[in-house]
The first five atom37 places (N, CA, C, CB, O) and aatype in JSON, in Angstrom:
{
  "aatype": [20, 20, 20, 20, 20, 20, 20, 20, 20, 20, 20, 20, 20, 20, 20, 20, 20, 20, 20, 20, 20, 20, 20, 20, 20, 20, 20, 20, 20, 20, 20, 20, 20, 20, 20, 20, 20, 20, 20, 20, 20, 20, 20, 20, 20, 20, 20, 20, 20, 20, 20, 20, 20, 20, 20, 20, 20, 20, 20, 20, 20, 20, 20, 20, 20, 20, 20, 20, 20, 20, 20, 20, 20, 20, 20, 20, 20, 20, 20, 20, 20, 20, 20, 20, 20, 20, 20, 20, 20, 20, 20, 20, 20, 20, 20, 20, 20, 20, 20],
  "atom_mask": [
    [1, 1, 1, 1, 1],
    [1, 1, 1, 1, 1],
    [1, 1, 1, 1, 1],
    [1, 1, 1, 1, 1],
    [1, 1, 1, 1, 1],
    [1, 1, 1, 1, 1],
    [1, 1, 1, 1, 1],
    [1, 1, 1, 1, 1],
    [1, 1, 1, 1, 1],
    [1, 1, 1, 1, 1],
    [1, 1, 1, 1, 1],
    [1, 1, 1, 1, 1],
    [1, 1, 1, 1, 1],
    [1, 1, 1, 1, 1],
    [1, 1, 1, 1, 1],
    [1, 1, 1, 1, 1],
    [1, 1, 1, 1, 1],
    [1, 1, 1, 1, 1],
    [1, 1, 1, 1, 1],
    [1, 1, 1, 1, 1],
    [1, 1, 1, 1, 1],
    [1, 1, 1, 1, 1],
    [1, 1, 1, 1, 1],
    [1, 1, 1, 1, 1],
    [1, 1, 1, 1, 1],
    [1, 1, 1, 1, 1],
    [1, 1, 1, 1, 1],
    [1, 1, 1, 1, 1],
    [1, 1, 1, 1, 1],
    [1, 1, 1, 1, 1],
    [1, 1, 1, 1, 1],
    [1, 1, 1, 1, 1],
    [1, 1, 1, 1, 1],
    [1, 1, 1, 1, 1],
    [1, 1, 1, 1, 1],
    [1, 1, 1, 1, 1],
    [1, 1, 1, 1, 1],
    [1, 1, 1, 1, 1],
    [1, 1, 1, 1, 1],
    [1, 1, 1, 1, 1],
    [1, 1, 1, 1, 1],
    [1, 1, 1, 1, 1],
    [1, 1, 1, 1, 1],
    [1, 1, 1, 1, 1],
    [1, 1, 1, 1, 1],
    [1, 1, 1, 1, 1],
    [1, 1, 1, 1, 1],
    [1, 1, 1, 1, 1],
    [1, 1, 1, 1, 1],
    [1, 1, 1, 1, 1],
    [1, 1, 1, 1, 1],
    [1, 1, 1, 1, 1],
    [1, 1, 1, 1, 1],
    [1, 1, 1, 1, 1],
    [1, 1, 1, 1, 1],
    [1, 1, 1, 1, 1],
    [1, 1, 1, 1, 1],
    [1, 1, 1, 1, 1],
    [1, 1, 1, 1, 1],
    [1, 1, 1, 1, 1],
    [1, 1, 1, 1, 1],
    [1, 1, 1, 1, 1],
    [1, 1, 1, 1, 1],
    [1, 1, 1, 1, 1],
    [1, 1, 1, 1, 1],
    [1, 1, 1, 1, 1],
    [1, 1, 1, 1, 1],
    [1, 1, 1, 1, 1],
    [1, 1, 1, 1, 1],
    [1, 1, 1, 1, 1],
    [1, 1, 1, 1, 1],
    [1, 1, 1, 1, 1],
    [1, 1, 1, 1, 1],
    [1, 1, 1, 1, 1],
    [1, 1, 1, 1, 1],
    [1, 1, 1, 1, 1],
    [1, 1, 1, 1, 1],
    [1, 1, 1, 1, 1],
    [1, 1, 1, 1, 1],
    [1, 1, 1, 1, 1],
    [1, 1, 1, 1, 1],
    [1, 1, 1, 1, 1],
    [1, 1, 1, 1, 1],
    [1, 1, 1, 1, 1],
    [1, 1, 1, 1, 1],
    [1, 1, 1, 1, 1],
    [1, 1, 1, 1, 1],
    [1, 1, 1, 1, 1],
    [1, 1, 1, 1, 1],
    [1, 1, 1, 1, 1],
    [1, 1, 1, 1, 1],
    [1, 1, 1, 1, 1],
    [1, 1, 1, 1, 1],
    [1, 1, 1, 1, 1],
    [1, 1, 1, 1, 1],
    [1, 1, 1, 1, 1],
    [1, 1, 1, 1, 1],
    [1, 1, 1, 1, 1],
    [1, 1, 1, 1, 1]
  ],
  "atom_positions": [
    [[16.13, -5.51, -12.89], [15.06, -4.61, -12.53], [14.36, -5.15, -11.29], [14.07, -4.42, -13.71], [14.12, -6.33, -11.01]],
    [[14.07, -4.0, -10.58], [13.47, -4.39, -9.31], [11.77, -4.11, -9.34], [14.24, -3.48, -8.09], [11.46, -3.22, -10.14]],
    [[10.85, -4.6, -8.75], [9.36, -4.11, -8.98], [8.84, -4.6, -7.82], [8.53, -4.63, -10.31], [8.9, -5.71, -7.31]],
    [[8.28, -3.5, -7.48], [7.18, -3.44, -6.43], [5.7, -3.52, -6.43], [7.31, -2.47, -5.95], [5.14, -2.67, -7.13]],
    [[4.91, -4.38, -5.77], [3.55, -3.93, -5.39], [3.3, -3.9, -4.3], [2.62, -4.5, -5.8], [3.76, -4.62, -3.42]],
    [[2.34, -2.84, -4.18], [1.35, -2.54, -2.5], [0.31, -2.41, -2.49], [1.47, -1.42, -1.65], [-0.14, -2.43, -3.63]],
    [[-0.53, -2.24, -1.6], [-1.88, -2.27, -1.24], [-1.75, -1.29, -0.1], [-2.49, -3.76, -0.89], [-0.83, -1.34, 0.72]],
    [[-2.95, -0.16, -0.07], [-2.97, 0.71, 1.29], [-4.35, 0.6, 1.01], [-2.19, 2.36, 1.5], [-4.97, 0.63, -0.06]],
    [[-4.9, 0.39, 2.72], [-6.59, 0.95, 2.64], [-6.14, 1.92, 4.1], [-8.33, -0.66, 2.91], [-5.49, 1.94, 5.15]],
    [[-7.11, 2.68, 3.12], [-7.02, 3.86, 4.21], [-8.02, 3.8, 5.54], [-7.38, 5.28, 3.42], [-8.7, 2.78, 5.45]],
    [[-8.3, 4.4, 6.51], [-9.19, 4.72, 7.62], [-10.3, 5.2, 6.87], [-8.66, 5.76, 8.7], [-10.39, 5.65, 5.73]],
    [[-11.48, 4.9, 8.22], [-12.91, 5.57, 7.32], [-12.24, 7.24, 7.74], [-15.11, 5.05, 8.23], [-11.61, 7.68, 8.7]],
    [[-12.98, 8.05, 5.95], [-12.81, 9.28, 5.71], [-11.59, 10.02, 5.71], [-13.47, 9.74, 6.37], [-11.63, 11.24, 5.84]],
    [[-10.13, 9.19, 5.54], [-9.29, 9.17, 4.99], [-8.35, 8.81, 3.72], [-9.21, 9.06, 5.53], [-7.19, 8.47, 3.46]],
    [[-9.17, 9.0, 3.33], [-8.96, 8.27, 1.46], [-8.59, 9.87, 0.98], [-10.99, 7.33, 0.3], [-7.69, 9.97, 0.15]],
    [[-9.21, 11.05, 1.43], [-8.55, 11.96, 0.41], [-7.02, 12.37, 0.61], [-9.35, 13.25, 0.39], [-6.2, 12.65, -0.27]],
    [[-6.76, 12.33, 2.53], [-5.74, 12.43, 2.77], [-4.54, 11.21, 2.0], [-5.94, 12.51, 4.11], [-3.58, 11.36, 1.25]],
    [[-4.99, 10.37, 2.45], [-4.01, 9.21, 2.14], [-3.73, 9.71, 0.22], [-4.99, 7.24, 2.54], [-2.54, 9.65, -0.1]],
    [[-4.48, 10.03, -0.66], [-4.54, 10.4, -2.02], [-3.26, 11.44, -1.8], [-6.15, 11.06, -2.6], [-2.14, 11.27, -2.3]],
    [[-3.58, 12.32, -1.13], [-2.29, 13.44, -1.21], [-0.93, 13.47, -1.33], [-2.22, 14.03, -0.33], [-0.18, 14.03, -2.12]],
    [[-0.69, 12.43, 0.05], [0.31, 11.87, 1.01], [0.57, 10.93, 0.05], [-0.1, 11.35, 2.53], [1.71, 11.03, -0.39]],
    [[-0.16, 9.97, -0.49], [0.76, 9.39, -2.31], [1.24, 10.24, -3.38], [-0.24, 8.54, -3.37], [2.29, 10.2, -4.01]],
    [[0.15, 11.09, -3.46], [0.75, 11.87, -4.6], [2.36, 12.71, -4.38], [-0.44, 13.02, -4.93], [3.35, 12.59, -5.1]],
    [[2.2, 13.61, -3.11], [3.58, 13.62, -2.91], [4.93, 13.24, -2.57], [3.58, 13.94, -2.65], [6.01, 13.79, -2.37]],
    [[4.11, 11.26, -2.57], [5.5, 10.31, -2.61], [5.82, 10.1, -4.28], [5.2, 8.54, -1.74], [6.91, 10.04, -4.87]],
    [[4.53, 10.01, -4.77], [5.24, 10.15, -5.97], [6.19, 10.88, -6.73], [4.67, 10.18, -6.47], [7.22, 10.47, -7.25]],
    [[5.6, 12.24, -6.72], [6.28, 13.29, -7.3], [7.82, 13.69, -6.54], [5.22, 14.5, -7.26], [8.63, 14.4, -7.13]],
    [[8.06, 13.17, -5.26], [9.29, 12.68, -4.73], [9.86, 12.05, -5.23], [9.34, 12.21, -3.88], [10.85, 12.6, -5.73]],
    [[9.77, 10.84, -5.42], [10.27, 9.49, -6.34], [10.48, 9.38, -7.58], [9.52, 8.54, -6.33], [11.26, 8.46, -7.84]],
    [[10.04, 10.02, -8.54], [9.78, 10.27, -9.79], [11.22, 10.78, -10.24], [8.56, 11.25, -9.97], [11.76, 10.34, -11.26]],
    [[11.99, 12.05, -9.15], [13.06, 12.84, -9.19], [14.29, 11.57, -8.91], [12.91, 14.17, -8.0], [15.26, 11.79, -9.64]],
    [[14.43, 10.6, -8.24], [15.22, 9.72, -7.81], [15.93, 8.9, -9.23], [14.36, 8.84, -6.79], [15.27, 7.95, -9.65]],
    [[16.86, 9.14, -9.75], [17.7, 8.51, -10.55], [17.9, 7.24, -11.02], [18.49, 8.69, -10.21], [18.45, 6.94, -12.08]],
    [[17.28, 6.27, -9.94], [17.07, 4.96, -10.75], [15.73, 4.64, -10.57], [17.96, 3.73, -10.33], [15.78, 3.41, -10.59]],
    [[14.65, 4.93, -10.42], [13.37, 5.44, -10.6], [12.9, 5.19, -11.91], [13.31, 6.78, -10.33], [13.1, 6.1, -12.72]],
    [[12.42, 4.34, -12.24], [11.75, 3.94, -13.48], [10.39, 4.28, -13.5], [11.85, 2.55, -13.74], [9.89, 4.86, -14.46]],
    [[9.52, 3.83, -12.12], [8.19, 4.51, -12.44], [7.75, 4.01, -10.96], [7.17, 3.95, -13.98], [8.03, 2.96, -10.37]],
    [[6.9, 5.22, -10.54], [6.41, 4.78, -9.43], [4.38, 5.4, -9.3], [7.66, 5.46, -8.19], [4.01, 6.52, -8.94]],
    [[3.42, 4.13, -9.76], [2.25, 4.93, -9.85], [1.26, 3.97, -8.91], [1.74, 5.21, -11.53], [1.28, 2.76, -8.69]],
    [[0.43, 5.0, -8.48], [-0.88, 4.93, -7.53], [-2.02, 4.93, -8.17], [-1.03, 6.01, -6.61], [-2.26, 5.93, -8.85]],
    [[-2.91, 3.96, -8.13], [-4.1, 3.89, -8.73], [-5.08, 3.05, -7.33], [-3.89, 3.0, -10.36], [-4.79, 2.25, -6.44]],
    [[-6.49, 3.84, -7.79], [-7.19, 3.6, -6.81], [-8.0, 1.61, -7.12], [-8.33, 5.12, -6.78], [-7.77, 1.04, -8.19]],
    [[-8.57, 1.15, -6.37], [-8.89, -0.01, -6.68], [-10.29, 0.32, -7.1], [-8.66, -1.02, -5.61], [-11.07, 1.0, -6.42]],
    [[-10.54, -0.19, -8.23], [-12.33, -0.11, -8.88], [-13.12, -0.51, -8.15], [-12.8, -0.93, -10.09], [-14.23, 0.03, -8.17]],
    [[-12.84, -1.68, -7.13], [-14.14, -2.34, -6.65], [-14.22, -1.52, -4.93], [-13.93, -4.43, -6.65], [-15.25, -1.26, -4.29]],
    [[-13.15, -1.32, -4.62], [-13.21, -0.98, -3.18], [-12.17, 0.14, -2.78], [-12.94, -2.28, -2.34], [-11.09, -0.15, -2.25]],
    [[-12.7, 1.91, -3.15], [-12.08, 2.86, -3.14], [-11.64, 3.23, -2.1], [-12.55, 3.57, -3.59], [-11.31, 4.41, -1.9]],
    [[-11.56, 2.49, -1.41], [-10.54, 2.83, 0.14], [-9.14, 2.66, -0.13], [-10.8, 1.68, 1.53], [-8.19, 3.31, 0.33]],
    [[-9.15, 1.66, -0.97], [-8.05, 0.62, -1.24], [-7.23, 1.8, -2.45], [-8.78, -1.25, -1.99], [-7.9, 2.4, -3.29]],
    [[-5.56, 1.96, -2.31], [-4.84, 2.3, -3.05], [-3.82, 1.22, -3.65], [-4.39, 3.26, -2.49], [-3.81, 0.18, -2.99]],
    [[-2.97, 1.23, -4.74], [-2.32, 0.27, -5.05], [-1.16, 0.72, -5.34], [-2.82, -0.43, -5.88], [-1.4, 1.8, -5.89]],
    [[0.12, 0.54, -5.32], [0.88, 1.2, -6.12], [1.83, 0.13, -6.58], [1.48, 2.39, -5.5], [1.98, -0.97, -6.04]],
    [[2.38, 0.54, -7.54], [3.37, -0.09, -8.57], [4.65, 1.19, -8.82], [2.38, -0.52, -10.24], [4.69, 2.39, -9.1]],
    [[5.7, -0.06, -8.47], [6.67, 0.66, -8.7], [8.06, -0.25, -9.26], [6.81, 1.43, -7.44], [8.26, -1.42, -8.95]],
    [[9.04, 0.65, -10.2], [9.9, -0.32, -11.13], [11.42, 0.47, -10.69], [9.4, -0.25, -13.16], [11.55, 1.68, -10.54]],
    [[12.49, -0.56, -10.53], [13.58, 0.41, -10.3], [14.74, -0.41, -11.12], [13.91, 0.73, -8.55], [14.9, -1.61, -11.37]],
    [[15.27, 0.44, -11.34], [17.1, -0.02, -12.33], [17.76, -1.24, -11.17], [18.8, 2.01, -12.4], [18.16, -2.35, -11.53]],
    [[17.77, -0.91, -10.21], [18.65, -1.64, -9.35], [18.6, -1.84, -8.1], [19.61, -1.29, -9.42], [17.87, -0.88, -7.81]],
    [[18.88, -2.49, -6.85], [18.55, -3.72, -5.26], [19.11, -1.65, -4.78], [20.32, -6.15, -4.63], [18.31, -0.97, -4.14]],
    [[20.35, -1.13, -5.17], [21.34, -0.06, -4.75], [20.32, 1.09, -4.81], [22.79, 0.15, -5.78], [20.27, 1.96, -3.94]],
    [[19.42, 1.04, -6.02], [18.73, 2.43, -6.03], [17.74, 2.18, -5.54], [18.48, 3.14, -7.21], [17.26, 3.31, -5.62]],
    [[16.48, 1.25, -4.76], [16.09, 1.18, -3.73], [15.75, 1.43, -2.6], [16.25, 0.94, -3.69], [14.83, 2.01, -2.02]],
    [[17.1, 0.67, -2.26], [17.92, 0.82, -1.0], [17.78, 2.11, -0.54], [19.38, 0.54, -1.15], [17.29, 2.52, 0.51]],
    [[18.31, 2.73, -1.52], [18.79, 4.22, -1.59], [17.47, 5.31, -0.94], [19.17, 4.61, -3.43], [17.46, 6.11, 0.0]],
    [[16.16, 4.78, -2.19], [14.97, 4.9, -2.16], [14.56, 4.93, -0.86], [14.43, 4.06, -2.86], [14.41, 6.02, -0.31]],
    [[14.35, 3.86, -0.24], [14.12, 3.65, 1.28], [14.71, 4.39, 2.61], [14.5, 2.42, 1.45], [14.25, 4.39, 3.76]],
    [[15.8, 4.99, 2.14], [16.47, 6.17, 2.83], [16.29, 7.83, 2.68], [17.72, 5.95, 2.53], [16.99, 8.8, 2.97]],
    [[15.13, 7.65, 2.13], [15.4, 9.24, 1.65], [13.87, 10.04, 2.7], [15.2, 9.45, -0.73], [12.82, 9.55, 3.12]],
    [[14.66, 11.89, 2.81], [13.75, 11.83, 4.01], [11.8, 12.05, 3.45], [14.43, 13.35, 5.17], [10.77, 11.97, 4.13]],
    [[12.01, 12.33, 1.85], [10.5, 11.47, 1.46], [9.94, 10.16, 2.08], [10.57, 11.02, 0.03], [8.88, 10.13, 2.71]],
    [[10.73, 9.06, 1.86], [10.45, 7.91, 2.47], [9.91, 8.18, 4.13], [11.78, 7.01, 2.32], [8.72, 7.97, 4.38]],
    [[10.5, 8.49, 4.82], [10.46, 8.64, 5.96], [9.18, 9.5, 6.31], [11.66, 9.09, 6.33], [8.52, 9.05, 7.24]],
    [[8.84, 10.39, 5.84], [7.73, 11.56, 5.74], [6.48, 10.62, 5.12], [8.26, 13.06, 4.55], [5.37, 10.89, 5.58]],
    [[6.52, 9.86, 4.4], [5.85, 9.03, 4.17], [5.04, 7.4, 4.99], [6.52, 9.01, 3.35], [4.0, 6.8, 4.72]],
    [[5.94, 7.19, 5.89], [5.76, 5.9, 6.41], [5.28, 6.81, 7.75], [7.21, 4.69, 6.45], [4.71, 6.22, 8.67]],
    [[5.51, 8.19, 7.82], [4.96, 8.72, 9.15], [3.43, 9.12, 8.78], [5.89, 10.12, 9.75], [2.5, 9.17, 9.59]],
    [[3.35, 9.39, 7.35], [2.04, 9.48, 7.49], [0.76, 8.56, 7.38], [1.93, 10.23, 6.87], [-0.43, 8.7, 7.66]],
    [[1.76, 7.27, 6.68], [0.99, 6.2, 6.74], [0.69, 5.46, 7.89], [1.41, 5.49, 6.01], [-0.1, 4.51, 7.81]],
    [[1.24, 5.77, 8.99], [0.48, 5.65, 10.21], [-0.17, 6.15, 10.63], [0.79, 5.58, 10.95], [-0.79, 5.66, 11.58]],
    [[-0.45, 7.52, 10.16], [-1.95, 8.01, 10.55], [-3.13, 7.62, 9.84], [-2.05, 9.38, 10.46], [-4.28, 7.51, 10.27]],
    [[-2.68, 7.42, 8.75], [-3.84, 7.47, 7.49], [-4.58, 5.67, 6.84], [-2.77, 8.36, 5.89], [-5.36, 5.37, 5.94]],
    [[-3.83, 4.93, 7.84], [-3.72, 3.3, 7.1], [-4.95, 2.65, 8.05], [-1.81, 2.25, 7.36], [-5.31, 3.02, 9.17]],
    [[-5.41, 1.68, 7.32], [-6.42, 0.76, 8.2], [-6.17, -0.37, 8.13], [-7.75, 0.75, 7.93], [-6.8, -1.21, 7.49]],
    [[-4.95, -0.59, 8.95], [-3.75, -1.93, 8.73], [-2.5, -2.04, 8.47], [-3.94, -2.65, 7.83], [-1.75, -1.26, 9.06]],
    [[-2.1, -2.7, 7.83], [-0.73, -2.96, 7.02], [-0.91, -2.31, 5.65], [-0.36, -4.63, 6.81], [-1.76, -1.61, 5.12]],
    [[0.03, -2.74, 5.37], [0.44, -2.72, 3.28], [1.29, -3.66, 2.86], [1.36, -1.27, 2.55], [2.51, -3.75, 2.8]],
    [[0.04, -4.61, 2.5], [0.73, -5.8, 2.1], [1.83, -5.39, 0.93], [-0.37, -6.91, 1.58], [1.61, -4.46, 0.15]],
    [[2.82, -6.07, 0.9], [3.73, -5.37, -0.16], [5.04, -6.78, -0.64], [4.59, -3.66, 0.78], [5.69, -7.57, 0.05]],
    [[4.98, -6.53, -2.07], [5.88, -7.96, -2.51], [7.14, -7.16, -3.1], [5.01, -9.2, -3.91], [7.13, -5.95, -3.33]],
    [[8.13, -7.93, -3.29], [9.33, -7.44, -4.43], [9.11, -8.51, -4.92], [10.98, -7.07, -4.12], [8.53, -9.52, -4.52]],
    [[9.86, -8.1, -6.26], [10.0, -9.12, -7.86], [11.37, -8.62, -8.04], [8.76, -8.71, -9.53], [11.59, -7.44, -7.78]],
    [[12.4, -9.45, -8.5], [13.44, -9.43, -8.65], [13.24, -9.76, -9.95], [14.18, -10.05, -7.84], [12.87, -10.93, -10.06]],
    [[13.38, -8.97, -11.33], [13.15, -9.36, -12.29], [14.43, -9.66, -13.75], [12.17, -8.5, -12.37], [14.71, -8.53, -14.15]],
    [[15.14, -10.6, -14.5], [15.78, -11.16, -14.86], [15.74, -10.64, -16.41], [15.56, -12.34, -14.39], [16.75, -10.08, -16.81]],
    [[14.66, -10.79, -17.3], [14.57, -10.51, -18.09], [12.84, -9.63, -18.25], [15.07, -11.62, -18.68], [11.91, -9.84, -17.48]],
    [[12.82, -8.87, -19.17], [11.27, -8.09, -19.53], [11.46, -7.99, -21.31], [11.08, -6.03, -18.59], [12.33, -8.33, -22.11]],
    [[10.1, -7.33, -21.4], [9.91, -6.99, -22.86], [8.4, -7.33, -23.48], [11.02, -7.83, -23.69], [7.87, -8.03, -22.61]],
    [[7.93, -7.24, -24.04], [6.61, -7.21, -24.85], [5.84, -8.23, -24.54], [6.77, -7.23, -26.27], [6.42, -9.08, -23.87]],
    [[4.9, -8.44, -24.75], [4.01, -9.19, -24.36], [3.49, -9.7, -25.85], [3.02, -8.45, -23.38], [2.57, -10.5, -25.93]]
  ]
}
C-alpha cells in the first residue's frame, strides 16, 4: 500500500476556490481503480491550510494516478490558488491493520 500526505495553503481569499478545485479532485480519484481513499480536511488551527490523505493498492496505480487529465487540471489550478508549495511525503507501506 502506498499513502500519501499534503498540505495546501491557499492565497488570501482563496480558500473557497481551492475547497472546490479539491473537491473535484476528489470525486475524480475516488472513480480510479486502485484508489483506496483519497480525503481533504481543513486544518482546525489555521483554515487556509488544506490537508489531504490519500491510500493506494499499488507504486502502478499511482503512477497511473499522476497521469490522468484530472491530475493535470488540478496542478493547473493549484497554481493559481496556492500560497507556496505542498509539502507532500509518500509512505511505502509493508504491513497495516488495527490499532
Amino acid at each position: 500500500m502506498i499513502v500519501i500526505k499534503a498540505a495546501f495553503q491557499a492565497k488570501p481569499g482563496k480558500v473557497d476556490e481551492l475547497k472546490v478545485a479539491c473537491q473535484a479532485m476528489a470525486t475524480a480519484t475516488h472513480a480510479e481503480p486502485t484508489n483506496i481513499s483519497y480525503t481533504f480536511s481543513s486544518d482546525l488551527a489555521d483554515p487556509t491550510w488544506l490537508h489531504l490523505f490519500e491510500e493506494w493498492e499499488t507504486e502502478e496505480g499511482l503512477a497511473e494516478h499522476f497521469a490522468t487529465p484530472h491530475m493535470a487540471d488540478f496542478i493547473t489550478a493549484l497554481g493559481e490558488l496556492l500560497d507556496g508549495g505542498a509539502p507532500t511525503t509518500k509512505y511505502v507501506v509493508s504491513s497495516f491493520g488495527p490499532l
